[in-house]
C-alpha atoms as an extended CHARMM CRD file, in Angstrom:
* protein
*
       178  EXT
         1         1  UNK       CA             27.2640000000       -2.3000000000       30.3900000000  PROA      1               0.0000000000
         2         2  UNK       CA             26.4120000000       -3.9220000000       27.0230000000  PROA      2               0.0000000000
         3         3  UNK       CA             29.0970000000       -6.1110000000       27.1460000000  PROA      3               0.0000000000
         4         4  UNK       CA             27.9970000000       -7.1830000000       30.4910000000  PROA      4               0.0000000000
         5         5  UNK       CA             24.5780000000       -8.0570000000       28.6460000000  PROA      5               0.0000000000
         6         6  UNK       CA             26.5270000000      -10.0740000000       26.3800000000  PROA      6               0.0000000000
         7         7  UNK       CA             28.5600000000      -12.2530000000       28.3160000000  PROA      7               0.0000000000
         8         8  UNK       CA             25.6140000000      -12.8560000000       30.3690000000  PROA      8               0.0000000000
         9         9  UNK       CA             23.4270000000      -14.3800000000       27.5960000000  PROA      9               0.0000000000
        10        10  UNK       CA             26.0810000000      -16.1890000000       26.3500000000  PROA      10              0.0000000000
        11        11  UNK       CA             26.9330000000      -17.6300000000       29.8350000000  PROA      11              0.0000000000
        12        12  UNK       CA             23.8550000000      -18.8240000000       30.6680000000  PROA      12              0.0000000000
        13        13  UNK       CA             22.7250000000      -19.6670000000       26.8990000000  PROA      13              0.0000000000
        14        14  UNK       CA             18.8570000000      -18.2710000000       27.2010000000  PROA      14              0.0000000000
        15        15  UNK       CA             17.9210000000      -16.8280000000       24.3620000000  PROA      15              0.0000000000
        16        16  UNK       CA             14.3010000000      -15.5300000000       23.3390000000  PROA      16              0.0000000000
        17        17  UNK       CA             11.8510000000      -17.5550000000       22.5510000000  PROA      17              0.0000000000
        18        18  UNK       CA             13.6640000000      -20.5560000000       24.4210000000  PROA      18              0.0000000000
        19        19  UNK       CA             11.8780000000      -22.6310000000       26.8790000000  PROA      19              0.0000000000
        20        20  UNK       CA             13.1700000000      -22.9120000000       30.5910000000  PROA      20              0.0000000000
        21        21  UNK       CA             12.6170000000      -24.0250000000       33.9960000000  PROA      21              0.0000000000
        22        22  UNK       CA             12.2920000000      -22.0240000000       37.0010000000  PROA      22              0.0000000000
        23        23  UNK       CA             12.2540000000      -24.5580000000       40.1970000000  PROA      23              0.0000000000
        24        24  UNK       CA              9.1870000000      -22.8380000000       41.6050000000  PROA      24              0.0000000000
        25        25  UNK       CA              7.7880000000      -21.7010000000       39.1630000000  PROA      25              0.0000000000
        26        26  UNK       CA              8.0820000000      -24.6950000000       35.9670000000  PROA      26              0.0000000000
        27        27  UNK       CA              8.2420000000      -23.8900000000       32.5960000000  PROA      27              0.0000000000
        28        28  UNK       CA              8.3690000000      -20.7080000000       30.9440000000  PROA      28              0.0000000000
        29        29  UNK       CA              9.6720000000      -18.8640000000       28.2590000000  PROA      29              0.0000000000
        30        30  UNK       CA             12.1730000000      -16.3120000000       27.6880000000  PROA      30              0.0000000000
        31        31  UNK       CA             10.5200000000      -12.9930000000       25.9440000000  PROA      31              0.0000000000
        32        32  UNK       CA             14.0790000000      -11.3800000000       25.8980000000  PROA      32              0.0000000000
        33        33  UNK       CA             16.5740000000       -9.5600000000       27.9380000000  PROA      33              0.0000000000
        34        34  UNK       CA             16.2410000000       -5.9770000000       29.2450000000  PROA      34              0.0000000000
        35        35  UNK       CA             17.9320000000       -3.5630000000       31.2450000000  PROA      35              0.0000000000
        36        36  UNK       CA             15.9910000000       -2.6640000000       34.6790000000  PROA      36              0.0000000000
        37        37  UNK       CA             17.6380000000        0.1980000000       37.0600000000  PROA      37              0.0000000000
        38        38  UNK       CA             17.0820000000       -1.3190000000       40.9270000000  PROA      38              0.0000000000
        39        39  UNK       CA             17.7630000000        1.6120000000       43.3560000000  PROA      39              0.0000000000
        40        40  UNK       CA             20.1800000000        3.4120000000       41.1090000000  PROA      40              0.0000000000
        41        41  UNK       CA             22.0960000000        0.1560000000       39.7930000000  PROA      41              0.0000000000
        42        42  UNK       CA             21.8020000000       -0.9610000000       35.9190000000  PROA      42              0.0000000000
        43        43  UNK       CA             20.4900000000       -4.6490000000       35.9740000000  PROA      43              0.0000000000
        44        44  UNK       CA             20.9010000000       -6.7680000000       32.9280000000  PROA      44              0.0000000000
        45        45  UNK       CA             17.2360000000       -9.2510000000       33.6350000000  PROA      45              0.0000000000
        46        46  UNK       CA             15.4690000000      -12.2230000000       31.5390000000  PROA      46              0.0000000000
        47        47  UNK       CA             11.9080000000      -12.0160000000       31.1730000000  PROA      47              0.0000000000
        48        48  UNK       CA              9.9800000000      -14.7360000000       31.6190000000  PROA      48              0.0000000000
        49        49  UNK       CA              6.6150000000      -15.6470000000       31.0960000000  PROA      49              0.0000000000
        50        50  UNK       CA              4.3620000000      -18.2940000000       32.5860000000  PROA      50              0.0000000000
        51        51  UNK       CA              1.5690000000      -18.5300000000       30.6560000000  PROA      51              0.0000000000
        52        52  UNK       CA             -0.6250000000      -20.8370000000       32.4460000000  PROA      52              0.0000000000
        53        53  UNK       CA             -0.2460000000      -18.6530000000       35.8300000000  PROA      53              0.0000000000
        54        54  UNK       CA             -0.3590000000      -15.3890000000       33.8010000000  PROA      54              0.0000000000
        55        55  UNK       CA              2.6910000000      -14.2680000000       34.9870000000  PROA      55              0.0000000000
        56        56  UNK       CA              5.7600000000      -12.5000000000       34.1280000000  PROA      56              0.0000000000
        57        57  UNK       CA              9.0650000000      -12.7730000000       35.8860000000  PROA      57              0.0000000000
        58        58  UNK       CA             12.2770000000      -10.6570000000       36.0190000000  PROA      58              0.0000000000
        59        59  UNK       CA             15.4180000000      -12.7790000000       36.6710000000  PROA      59              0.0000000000
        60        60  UNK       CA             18.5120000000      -11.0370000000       36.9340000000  PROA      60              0.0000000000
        61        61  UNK       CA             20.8180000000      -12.5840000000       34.2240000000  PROA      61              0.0000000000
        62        62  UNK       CA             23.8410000000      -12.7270000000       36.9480000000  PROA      62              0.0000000000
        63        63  UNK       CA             21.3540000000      -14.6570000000       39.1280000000  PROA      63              0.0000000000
        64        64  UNK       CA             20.0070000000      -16.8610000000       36.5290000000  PROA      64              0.0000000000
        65        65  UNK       CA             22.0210000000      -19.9100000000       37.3650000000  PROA      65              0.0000000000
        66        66  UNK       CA             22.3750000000      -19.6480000000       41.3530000000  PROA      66              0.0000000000
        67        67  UNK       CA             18.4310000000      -19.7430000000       41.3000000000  PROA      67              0.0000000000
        68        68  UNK       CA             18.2740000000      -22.6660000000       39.4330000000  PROA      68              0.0000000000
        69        69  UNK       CA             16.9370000000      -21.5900000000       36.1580000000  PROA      69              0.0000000000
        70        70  UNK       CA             18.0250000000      -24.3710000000       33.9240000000  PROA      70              0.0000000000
        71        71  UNK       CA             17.1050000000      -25.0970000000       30.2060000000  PROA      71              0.0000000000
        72        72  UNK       CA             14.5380000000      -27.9910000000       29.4580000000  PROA      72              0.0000000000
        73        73  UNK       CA             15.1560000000      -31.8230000000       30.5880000000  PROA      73              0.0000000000
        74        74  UNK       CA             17.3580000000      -33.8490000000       27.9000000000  PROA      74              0.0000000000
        75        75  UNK       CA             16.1190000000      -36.7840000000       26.7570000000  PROA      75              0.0000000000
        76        76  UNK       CA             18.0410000000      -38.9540000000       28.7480000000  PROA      76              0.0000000000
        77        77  UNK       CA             16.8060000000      -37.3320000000       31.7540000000  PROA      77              0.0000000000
        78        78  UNK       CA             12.8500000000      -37.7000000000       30.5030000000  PROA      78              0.0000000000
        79        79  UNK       CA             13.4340000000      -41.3770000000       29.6450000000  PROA      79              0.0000000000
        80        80  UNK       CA             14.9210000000      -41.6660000000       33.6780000000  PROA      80              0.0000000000
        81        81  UNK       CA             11.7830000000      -39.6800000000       35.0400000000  PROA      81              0.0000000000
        82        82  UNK       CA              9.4790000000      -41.6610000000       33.2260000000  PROA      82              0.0000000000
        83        83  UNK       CA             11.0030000000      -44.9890000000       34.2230000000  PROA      83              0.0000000000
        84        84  UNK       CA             11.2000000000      -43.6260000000       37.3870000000  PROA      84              0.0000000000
        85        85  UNK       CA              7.2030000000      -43.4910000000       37.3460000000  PROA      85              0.0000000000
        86        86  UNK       CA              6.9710000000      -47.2810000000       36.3430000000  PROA      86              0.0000000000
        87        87  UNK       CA              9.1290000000      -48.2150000000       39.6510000000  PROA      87              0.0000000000
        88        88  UNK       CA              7.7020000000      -48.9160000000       42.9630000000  PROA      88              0.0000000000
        89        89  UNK       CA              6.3450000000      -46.2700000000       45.2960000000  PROA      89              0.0000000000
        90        90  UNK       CA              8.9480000000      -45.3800000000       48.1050000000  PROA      90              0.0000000000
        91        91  UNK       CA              6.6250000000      -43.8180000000       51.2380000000  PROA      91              0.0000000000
        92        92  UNK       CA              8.6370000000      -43.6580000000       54.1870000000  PROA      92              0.0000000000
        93        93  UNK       CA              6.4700000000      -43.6650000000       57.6320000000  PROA      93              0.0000000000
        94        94  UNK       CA              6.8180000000      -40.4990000000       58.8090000000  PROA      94              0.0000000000
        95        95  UNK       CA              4.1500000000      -38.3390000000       59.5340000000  PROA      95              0.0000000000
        96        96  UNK       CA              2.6100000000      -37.0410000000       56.8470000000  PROA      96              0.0000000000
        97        97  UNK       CA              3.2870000000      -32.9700000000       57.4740000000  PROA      97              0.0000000000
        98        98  UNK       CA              7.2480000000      -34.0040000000       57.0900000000  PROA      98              0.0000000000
        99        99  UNK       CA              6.5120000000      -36.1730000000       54.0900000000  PROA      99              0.0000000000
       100       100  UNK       CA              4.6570000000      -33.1750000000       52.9300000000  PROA      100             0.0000000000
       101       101  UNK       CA              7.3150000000      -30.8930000000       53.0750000000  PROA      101             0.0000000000
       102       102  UNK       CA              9.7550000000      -33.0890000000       51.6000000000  PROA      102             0.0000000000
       103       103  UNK       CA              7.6750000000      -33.9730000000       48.6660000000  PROA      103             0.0000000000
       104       104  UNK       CA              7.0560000000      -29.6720000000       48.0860000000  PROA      104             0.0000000000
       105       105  UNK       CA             10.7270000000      -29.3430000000       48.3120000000  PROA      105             0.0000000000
       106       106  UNK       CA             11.1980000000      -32.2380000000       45.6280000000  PROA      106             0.0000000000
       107       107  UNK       CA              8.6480000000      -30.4170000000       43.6540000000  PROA      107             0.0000000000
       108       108  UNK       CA              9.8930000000      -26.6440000000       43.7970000000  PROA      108             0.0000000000
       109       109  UNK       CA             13.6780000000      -28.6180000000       43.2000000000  PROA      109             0.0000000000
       110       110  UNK       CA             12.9960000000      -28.2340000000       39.7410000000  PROA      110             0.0000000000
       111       111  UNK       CA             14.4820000000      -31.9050000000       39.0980000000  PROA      111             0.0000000000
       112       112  UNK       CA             12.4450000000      -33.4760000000       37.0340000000  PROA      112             0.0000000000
       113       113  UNK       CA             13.4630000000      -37.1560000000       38.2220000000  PROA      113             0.0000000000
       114       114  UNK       CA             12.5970000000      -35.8700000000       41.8740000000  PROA      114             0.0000000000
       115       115  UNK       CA              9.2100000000      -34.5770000000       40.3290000000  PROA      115             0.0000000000
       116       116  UNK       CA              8.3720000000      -37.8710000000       39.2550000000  PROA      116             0.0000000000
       117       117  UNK       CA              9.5240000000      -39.4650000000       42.5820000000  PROA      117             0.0000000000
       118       118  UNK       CA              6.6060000000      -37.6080000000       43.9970000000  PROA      118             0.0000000000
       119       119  UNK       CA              3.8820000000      -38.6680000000       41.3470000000  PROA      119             0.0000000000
       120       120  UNK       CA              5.0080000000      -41.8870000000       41.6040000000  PROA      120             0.0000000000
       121       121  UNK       CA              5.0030000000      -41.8920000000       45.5430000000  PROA      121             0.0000000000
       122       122  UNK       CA              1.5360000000      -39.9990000000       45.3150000000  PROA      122             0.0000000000
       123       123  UNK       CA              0.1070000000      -42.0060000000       42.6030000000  PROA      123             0.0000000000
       124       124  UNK       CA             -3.0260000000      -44.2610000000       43.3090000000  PROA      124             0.0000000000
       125       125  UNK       CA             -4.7110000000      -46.4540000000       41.3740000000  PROA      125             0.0000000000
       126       126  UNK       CA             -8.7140000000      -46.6280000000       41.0060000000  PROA      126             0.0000000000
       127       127  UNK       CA             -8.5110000000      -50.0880000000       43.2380000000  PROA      127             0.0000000000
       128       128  UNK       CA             -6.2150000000      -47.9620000000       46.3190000000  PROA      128             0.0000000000
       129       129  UNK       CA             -7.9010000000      -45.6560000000       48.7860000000  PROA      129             0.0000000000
       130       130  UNK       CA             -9.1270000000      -42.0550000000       48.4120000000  PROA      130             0.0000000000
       131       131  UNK       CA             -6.2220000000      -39.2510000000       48.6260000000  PROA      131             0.0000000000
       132       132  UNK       CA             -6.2110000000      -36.9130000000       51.1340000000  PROA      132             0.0000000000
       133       133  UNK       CA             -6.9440000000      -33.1350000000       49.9840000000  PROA      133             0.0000000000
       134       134  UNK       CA             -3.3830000000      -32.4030000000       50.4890000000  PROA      134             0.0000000000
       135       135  UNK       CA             -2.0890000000      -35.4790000000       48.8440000000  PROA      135             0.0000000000
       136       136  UNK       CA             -4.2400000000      -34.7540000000       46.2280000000  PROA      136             0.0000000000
       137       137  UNK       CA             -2.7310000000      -31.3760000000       46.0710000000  PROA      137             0.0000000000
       138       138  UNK       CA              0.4730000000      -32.5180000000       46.2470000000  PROA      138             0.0000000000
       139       139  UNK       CA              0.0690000000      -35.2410000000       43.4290000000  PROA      139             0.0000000000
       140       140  UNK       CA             -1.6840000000      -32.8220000000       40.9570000000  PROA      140             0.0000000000
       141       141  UNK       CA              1.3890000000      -29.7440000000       41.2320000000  PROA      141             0.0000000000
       142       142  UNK       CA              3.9420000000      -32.5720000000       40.5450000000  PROA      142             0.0000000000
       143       143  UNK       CA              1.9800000000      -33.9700000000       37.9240000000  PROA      143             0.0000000000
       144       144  UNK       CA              1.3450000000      -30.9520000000       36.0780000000  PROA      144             0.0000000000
       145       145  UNK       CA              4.9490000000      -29.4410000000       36.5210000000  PROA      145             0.0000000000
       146       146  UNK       CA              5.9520000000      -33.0350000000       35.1670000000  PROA      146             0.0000000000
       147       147  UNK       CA              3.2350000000      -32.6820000000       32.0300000000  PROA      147             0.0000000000
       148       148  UNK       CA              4.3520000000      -29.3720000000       31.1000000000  PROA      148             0.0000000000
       149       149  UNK       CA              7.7250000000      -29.8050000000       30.7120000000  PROA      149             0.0000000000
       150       150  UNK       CA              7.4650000000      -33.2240000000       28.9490000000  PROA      150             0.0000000000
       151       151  UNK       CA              5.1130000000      -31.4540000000       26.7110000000  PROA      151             0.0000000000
       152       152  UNK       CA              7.7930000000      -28.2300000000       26.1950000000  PROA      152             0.0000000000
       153       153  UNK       CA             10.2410000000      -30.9520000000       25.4990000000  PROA      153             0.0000000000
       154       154  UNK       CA              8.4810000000      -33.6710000000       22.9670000000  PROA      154             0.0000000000
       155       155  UNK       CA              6.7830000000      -30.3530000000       21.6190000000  PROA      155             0.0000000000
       156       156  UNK       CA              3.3770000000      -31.4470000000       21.6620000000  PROA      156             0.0000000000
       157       157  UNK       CA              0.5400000000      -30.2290000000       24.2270000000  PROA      157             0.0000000000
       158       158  UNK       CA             -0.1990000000      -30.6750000000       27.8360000000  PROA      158             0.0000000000
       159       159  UNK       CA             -3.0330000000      -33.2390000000       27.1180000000  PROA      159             0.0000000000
       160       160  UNK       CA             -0.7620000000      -35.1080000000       25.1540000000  PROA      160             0.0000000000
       161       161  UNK       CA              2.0180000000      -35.5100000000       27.8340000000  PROA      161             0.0000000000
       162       162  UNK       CA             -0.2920000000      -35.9950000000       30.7510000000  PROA      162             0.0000000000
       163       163  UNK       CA             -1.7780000000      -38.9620000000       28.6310000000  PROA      163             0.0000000000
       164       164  UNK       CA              2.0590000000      -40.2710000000       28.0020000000  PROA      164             0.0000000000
       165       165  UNK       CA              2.1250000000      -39.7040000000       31.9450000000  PROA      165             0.0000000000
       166       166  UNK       CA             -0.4440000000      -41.5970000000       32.2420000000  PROA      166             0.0000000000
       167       167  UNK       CA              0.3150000000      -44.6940000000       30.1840000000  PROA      167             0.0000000000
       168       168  UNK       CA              3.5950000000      -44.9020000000       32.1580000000  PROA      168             0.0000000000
       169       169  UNK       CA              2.1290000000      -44.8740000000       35.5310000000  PROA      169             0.0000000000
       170       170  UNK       CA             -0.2340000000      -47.4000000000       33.5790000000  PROA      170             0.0000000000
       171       171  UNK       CA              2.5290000000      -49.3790000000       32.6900000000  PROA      171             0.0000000000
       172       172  UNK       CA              3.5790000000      -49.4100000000       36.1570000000  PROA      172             0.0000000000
       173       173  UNK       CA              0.9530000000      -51.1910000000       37.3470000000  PROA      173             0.0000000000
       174       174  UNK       CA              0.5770000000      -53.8890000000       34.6670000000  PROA      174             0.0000000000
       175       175  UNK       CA              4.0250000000      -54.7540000000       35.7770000000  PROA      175             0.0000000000
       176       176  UNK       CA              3.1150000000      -55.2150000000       39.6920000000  PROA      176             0.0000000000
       177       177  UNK       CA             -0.1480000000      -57.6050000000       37.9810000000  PROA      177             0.0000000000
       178       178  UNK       CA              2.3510000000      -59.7010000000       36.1260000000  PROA      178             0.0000000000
């Protein structure tokens, strides 16, 4: 069953101490791999841990790809996601409770470009109207999930990447002055 272990890691390439995302979770960080008996079957499983929920997960290390865990965004994808903040907001006009739904499903996607489809959709500027509570809801999850894995990637803090965030979205709207 060691072997098993093995193969496993190497498949999927987690090792500890590497950052990763889980789609509905965000960005965590291996602790290591154990072995967990289920109802009488050996189970090879990463641990995980979320520190900002204060939680740990067990992920099955067969499973780990079919669920979507997935290392951190390269940086041609975080140079896409943040251009894809500076473009124009895309809000079809359906009703809000389908919008809502597709937005959470961009979010718990785990796609960072389809994260910052929603912040940029969701995004208003201090002239625009107040956000709903569920907009605001919404705008703050994809924002976050966004910050924290800019930050794991560029290796700085969550203040720093929100304020990167920021200047982009920024950016975004110096461009629609001009």
């Amino acid at each position: 069953m060691l072997n098993s272990s093995a193969t496993a890691t190497a498949s999927t390439s987690f090792r500890p101490g590497d950052h990763i995302v889980y789609p509905a979770h965000g960005v965590g960080r291996v602790m290591g791999v154990e072995q967990q008996s289920v109802a009488g079957i050996s189970l090879d499983v990463f641990v995980i841990s979320f520190e900002q929920d204060k939680m740990t997960l067990r992920v099955p290390t067969t499973k780990a790809k079919s669920c979507g865990m997935r290392a951190l965004a390269s940086a041609e994808v975080v140079t896409d996601a943040l251009k894809t903040l500076q473009g124009r907001a895309r809000i079809k006009r359906t009703m809000w409770s389908r919008r809502a739904q597709e937005y959470e499903a961009k979010i718990n996607s785990g796609d960072l470009v389809s994260i910052a489809e929603v912040v940029r959709d969701l995004h208003r500027g201090s002239d625009q109207p107040e956000q709903s509570y569920s907009e605001r809801q919404l705008y703050e999850s994809a924002l976050d999930r966004m910050a924290r894995e800019l930050a794991a990637v560029e290796k700085v803090d969550r203040e720093a990447a929100l304020e990167k965030l920021s200047a982009s979205l920024a950016s975004k709207k110096q461009a629609a002055a001009a």
